[in-house]
C-alpha positions in Angstrom: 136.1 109.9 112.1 133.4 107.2 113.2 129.9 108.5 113.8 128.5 106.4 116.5 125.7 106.0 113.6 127.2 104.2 111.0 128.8 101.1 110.5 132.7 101.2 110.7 134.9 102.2 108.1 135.8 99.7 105.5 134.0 97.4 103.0 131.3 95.6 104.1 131.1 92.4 105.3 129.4 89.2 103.8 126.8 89.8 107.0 126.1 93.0 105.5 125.6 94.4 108.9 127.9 95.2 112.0 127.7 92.6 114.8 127.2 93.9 118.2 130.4 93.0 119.4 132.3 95.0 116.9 130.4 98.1 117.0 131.3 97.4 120.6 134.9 97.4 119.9 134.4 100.7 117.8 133.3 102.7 120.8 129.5 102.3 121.0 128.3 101.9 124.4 124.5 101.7 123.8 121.9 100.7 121.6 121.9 103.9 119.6 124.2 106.6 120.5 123.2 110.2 120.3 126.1 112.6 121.3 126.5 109.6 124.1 122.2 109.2 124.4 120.8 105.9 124.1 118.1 107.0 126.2 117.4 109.5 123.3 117.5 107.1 120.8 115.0 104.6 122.4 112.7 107.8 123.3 113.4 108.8 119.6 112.3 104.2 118.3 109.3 104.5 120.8 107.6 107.8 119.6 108.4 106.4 115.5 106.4 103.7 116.4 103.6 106.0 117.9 103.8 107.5 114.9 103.8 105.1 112.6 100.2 103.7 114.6 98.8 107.0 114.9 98.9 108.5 111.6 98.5 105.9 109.5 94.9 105.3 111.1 93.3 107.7 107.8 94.6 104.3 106.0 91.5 102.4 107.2 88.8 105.0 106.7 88.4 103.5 103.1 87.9 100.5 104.1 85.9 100.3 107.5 84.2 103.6 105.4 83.4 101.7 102.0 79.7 100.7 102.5 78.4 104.0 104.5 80.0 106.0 102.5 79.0 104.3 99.1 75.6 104.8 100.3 75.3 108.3 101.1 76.7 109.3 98.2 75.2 106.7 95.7 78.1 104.5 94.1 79.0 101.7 93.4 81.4 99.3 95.8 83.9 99.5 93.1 83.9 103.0 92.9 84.1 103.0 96.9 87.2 101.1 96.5 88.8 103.8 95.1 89.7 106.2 98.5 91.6 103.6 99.7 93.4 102.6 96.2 94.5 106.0 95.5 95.2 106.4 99.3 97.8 103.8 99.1 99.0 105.2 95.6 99.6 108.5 97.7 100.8 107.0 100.4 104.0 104.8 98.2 104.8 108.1 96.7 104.5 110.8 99.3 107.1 108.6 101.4 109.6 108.9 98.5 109.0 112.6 98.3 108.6 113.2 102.2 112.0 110.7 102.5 113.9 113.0 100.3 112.6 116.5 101.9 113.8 114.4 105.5 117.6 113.8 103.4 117.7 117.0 103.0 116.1 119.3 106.0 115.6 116.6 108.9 113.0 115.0 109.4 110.7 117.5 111.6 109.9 119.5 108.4 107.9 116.6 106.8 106.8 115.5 110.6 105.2 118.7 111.0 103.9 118.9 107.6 101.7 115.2 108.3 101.0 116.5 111.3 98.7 119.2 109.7 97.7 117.4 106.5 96.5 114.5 108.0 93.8 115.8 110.7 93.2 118.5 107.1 92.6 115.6 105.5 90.4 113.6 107.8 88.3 116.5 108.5 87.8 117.7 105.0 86.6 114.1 104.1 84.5 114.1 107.4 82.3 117.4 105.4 82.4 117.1 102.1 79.5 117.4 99.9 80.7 115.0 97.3 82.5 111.8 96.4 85.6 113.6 94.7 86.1 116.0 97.7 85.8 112.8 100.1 88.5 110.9 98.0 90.9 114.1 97.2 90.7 115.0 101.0 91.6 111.5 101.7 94.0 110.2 98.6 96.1 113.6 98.8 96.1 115.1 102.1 95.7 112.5 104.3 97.8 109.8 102.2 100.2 111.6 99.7 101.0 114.9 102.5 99.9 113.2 105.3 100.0 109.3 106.4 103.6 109.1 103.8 105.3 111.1 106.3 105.2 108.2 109.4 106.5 105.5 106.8 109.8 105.1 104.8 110.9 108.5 106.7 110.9 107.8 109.8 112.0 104.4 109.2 115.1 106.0 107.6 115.7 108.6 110.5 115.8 105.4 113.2 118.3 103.9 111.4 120.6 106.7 111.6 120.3 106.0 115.5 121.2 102.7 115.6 124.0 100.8 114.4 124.4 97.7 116.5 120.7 96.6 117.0 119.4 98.6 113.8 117.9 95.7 112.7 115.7 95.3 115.7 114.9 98.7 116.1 113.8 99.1 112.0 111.6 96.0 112.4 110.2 97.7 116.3 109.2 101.2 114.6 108.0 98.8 111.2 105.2 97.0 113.5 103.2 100.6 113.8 101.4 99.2 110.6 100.2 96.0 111.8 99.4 98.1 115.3 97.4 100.6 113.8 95.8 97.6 111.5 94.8 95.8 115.4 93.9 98.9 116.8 92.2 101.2 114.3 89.9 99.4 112.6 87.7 98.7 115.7 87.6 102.0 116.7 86.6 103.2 113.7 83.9 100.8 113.6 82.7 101.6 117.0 82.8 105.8 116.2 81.0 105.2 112.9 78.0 103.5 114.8 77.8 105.4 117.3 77.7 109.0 116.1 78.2 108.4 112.2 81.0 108.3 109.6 81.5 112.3 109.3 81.6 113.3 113.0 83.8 110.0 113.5 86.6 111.4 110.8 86.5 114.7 112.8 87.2 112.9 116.1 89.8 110.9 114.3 91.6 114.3 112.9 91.2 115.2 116.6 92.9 112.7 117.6 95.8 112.3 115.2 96.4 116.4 115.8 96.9 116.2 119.9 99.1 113.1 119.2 101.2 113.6 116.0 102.5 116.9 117.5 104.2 116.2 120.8 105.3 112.8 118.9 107.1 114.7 116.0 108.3 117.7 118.3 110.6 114.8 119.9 112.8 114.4 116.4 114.0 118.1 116.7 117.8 116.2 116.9 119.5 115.9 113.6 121.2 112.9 112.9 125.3 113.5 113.1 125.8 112.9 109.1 123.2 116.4 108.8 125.5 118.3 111.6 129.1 118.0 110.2 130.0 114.6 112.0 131.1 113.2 108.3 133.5 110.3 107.6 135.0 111.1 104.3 137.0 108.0 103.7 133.8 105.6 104.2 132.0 107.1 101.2 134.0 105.5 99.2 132.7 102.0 100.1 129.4 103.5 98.3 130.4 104.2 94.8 129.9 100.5 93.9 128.0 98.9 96.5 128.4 95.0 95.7 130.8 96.1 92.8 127.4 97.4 91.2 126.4 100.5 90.0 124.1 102.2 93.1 120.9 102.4 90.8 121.4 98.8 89.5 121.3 97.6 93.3 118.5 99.8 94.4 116.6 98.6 90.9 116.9 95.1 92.6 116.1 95.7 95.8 112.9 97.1 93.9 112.2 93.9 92.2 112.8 91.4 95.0 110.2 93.7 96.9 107.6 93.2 93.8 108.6 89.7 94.1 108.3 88.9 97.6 105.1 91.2 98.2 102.9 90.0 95.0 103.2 86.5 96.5 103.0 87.8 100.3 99.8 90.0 99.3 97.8 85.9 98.2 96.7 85.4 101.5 96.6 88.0 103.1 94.2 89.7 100.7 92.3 86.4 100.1 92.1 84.0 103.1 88.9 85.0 104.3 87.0 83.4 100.8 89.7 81.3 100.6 88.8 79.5 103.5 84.7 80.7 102.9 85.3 78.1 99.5 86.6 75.3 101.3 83.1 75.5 103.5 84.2 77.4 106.7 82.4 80.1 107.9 84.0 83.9 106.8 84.9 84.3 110.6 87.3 81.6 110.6 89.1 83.1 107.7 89.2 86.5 109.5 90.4 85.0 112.7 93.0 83.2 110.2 94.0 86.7 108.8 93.9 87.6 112.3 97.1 84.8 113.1 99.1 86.1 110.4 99.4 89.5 111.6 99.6 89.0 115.2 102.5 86.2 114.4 103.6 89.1 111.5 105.0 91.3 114.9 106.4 88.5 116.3 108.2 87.9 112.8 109.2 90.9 112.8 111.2 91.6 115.8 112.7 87.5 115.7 113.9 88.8 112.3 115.2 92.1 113.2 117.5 90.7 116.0 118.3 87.8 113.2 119.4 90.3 111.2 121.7 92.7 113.6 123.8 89.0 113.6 123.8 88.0 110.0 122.7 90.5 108.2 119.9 92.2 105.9 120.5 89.9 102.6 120.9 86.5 104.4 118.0 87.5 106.5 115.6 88.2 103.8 116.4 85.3 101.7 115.8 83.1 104.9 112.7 84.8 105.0 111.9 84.3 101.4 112.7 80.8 101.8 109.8 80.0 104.2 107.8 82.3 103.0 107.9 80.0 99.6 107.8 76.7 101.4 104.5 77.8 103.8 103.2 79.4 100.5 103.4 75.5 99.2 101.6 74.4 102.0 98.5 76.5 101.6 98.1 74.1 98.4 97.4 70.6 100.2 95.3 72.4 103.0 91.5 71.9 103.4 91.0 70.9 107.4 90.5 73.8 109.6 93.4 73.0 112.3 95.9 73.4 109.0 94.9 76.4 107.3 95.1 77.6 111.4 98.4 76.8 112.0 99.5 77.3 108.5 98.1 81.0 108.5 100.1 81.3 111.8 103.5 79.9 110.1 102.9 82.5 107.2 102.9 84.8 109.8 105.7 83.7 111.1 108.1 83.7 107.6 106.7 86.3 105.9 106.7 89.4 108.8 110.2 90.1 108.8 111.0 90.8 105.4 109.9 94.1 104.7 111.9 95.2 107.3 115.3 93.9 105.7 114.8 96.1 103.3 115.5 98.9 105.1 118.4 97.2 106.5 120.0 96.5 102.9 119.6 100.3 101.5 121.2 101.7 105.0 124.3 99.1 104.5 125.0 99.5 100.9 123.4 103.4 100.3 124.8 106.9 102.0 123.1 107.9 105.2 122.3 111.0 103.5 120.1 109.3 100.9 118.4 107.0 103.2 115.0 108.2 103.0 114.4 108.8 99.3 116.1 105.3 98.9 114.2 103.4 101.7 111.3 105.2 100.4 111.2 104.0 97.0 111.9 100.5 98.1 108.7 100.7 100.3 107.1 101.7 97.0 107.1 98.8 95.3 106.6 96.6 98.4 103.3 98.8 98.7 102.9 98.2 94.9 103.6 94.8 94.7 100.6 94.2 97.6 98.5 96.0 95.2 99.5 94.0 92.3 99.3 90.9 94.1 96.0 91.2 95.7 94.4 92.2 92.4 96.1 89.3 90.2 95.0 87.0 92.7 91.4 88.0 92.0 91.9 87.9 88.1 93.2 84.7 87.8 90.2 83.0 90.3 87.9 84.7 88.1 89.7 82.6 85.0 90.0 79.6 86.4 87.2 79.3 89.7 89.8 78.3 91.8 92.6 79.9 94.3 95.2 76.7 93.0 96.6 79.1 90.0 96.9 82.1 92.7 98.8 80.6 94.7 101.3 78.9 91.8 101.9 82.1 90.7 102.3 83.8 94.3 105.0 81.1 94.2 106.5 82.1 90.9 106.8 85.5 92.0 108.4 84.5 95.7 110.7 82.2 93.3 111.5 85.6 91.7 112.4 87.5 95.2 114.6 84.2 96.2 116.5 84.8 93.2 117.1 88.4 93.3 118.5 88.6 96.2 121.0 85.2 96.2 122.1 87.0 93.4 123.1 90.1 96.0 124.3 87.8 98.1 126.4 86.3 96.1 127.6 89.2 94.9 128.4 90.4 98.4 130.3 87.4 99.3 132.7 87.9 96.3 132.7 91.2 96.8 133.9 91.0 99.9 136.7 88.2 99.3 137.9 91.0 96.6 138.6 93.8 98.8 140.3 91.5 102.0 
């Protein structure tokens, strides 16, 4: 039997994806079907995406918090650093954890879990009496318990609610991190001058508290695979996804998302003295930084409805394509109206392919594994920021110069192209196999 979930029986196609116009033909009437809801399942996108914004503000405490906090407690910048490191370090693995916990129970019991750790969290860093408690409350209960929770998992339980536009609605509920990036920081800012960095984290665990619950109380609704609405015969389409053995596929999709975020992470992490070293004021590299993530949402949803029509692969090796070539241009830029419009282009390529991930796990992987598996890949796109960020820095350090950051942030986005024309591939004669 067809859950109005899922994508029809049968192997996949090279598109990787159902077409609207099929999933039409299979019965589904609406965007997402619940028992016959779409409204439900649009109420069920829009409060993810709340979600996502809302609780992953304890993300930028580290960093708006780094110099007040490194003062009142007397360390160094490096060691200030380190709430936000290990935050993200949480983060990555709490939504592998939290992902699985939603496979298994639904996805309120890890909902209502982040719902308590994070204000915990914020409010135990707001009073502590030293650095370690600060960094604990933040790196484990606000990251690792907390923040983990409105990732990978509840971009795995939206796309159990969408099958003919999932690839929209996973790149929608994705944008909560560059919302709360425009939103939070700001705020933060403005709370921390006005009444001080501890009573600001209490108002911000205030906050998070009166709007995380109502939020999460809205995915009491189990998906139909976890209420007995199972399709037997379609499982077998997921013993060898791509005529590969499941963890040799997921172990790629790993990869390409070390690949494509190590070179995505170059300027993001580095434009602002990027553009400082070719004689421009630090402003205009923040307002540069600034392009590439409000073009990054744009990205996003063009590549989500890109990908509802040809798919997750083909989408993300488009968008590792241009992501290369505007990663080239960065190289032969030194005039302010470039590195403008070339920030804005990165934007642009680059937004959507995170995103596709999540596409390519639900295509190729059993809903029922969907949040362990589209949390791990999440993982190592968080990692591969990390990584990329850091190397970056190394190798000016070496050399004095960005031109050997971004050659290698092109080496490693030649990496990600390969990867996945290699899955593509793969899918194609995959498919031509079983027709």
């Amino acid at each position: 039997m067809t859950t109005p979930h899922d994508t029809p029986p049968g192997p996949p196609s090279p598109a990787d994806t159902p077409r609207p116009v099929k999933a039409a033909r299979e019965g589904m009437t609406g965007p997402g079907v619940e028992h016959g809801s779409p409204t439900y399942a649009i109420v069920r996108l829009m409060a993810g995406l709340l979600l996502m914004t809302v609780g992953t503000a304890s993300m930028y405490v580290g960093m708006v918090g780094l110099k007040p906090v490194a003062m009142e407690f007397g360390i160094s910048r490096s060691l200030g650093s380190l709430p936000y490191a290990l935050f993200m370090v949480g983060y990555g693995l709490g939504g592998i954890a939290m992902g699985r916990l939603a496979d298994r129970f639904g996805i309120l019991v890890p909902l209502l879990i982040g719902t308590i750790a994070v204000p915990v969290g914020l409010y135990l860093a707001g009073v502590s009496e030293s650095f370690w408690q600060y960094l604990l409350s933040l790196a484990v209960l606000a990251g690792l318990f907390g923040s983990s929770v409105t990732f990978s998992p509840v971009v795995a339980d939206i796309s159990h609610w969408f099958t003919a536009r999932r690839g929209f609605a996973l790149s929608l509920v994705i944008s909560g991190t560059y919302l709360a990036g425009a939103i939070w920081p700001p705020i933060m800012q403005g709370l921390f001058d006005a009444v001080g960095w501890r009573e600001a984290l209490k108002w911000v665990a205030l906050i998070s508290f009166v709007t995380m619950l109502p939020l999460s109380l809205l995915f009491w609704r189990k998906p139909a695979h976890m209420v007995g609405a199972h399709d037997g015969p379609r499982a077998v389409r997921f013993t060898r996804p791509l005529g590969l053995k499941p963890n040799f596929l997921q172990g790629a999709v790993c990869c390409a998302g070390i690949g494509c975020c190590v070179a995505m992470s170059m300027p993001q992490v580095h434009i602002v003295s990027y553009a400082s070293d070719l004689g421009f004021a630090a402003q205009r590299g923040a307002e540069m930084l600034s392009l590439m993530l409000g073009f990054g949402i744009v990205s996003r949803l063009i590549s989500g409805w890109i990908s509802d029509r040809i798919g997750g692969l083909k989408t993300l090796l488009l968008g590792s394509a241009l992501q290369g070539a505007v990663l080239a241009s960065f190289l032969g830029a030194d005039s302010l109206t470039s590195l403008y419009i070339i920030s804005a282009c990165f934007g642009l390529s680059q937004g959507g392919v995170v995103p596709s991930y999540a596409v390519i796990i639900r295509t190729y992987f059993p809903p029922a594994e969907a949040g362990g598996r589209i949390g791990l890949a999440l993982l190592f796109t968080i990692m591969g920021m990390a990584f990329g960020g850091f190397l970056a820095g190394v190798l000016y350090d070496l050399t004095g110069s960005y031109t050997v950051s971004f050659i290698n942030a092109l080496a490693f986005n030649v990496m990600n192209f390969s990867i996945v024309g290699f899955l593509l591939l793969r899918a194609r004669r995959h498919s031509a196999l079983v027709t």
